[in-house]
Backbone as CSV, one residue per row, in Angstrom:
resi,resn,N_x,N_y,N_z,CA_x,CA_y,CA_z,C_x,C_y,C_z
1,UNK,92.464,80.140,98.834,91.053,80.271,98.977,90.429,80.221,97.583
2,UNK,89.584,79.275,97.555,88.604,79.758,96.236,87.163,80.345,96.590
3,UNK,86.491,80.759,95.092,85.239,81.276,95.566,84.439,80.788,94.148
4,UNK,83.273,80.582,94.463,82.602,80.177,93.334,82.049,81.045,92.480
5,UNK,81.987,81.582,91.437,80.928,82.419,90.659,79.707,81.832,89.535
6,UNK,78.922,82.174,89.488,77.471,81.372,89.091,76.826,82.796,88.566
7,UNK,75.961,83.053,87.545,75.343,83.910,86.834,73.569,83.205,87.191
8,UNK,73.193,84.063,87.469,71.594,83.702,87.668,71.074,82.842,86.509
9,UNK,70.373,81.673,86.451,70.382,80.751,85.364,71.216,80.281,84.545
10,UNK,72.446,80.301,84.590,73.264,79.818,83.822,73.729,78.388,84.093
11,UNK,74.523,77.248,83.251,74.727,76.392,83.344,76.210,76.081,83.837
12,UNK,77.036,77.180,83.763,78.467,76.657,84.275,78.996,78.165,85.043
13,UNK,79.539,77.345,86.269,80.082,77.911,87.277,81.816,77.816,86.812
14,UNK,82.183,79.373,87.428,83.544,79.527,87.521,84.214,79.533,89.395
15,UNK,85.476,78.782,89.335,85.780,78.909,90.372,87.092,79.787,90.335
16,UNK,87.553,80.531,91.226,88.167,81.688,91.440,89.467,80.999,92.439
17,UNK,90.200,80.729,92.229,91.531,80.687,93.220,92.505,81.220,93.040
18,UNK,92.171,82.006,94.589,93.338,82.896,95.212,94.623,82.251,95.655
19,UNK,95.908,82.863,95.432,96.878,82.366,96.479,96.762,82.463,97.711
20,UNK,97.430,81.827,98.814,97.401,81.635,100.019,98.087,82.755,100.451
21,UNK,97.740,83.878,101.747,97.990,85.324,101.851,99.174,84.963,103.278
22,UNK,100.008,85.772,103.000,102.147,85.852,103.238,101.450,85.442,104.708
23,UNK,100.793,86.159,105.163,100.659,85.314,107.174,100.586,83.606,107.293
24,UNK,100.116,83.041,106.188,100.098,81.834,106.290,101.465,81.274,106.032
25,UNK,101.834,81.669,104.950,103.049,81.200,104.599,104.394,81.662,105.414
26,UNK,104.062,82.893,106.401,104.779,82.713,107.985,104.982,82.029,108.640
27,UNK,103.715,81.390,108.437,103.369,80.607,109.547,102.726,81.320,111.143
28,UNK,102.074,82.315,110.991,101.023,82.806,111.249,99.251,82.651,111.614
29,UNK,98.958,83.053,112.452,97.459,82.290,112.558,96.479,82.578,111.931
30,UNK,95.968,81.597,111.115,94.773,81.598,110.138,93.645,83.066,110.726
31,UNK,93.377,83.572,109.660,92.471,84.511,109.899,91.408,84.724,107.999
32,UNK,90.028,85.394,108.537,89.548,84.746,107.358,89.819,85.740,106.342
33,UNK,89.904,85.969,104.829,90.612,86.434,103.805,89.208,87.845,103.438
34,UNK,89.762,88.845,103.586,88.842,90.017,103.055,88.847,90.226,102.109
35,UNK,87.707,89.964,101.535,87.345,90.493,99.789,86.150,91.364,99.183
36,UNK,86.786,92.993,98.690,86.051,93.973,98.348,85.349,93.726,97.309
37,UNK,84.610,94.373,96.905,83.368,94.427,95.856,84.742,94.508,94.050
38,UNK,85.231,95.151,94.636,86.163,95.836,93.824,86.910,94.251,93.449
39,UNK,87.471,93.848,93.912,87.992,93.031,93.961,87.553,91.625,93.087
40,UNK,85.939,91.563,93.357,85.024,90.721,92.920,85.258,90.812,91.447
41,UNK,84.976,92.242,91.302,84.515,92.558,90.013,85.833,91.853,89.291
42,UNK,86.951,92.858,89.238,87.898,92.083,88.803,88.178,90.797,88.637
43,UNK,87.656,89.776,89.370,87.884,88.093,89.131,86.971,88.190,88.048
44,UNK,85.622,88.787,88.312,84.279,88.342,86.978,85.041,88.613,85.713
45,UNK,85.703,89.836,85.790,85.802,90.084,84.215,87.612,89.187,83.980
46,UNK,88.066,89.118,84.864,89.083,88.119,84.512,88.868,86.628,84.218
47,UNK,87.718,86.374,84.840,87.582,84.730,84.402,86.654,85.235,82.391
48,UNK,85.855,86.009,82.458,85.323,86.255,81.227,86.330,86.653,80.223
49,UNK,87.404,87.601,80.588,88.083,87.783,79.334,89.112,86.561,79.203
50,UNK,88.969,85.567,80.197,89.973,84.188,79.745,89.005,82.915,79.476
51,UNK,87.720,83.432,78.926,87.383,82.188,78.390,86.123,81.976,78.525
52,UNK,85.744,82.522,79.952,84.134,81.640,80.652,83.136,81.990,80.236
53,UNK,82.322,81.060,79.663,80.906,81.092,79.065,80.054,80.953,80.245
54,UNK,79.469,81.797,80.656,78.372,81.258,81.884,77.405,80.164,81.739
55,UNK,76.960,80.921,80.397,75.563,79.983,79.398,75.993,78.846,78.486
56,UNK,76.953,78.443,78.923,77.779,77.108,78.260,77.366,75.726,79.024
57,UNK,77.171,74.653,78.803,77.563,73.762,79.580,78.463,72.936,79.865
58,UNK,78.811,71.936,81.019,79.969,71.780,81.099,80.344,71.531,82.689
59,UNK,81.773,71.333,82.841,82.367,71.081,84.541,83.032,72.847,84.427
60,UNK,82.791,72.773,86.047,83.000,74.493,86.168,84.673,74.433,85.777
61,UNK,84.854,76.211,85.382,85.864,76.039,85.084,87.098,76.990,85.995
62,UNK,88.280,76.729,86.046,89.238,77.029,87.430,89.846,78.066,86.779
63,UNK,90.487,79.286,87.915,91.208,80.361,86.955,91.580,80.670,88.442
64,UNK,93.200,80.634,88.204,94.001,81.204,89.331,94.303,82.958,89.607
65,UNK,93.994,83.468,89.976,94.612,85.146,89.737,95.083,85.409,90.915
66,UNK,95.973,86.732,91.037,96.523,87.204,91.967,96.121,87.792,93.232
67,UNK,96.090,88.422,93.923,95.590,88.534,95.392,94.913,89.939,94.863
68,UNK,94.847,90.642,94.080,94.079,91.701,93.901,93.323,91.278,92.475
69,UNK,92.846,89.564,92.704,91.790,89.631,91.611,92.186,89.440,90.137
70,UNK,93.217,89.797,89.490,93.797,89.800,87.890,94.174,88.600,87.653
């Protein structure tokens, strides 16, 4: 799953991809992926402390982290 992040006026978007969660890779039936506030936060400051300029311009930029966000 990815998710997009965007800063109010800013010029470059970060995209957030998650790994694919163990029921799928069961082979299990798709169900949609729950994501806490908590959780959020953690991607923001993980895509920022690896790089992302919001107020930069540019093609958005990709950052893989783990299922709890890091």
């Amino acid at each position: 799953m990815t998710i997009a992040l965007l800063q109010r006026d800013a010029k470059r978007e970060a995209w957030v991809q998650f790994p694919p969660p163990r029921r799928l890779l069961k082979g299990l039936p798709r169900g949609r992926l729950q994501l806490d506030d908590a959780t959020i936060s953690r991607c923001v400051r993980a895509a920022l402390s690896a790089g992302w300029e919001p107020m930069s311009r540019g093609k958005p930029v990709v950052f893989t982290v783990d299922a709890e966000g890091n």
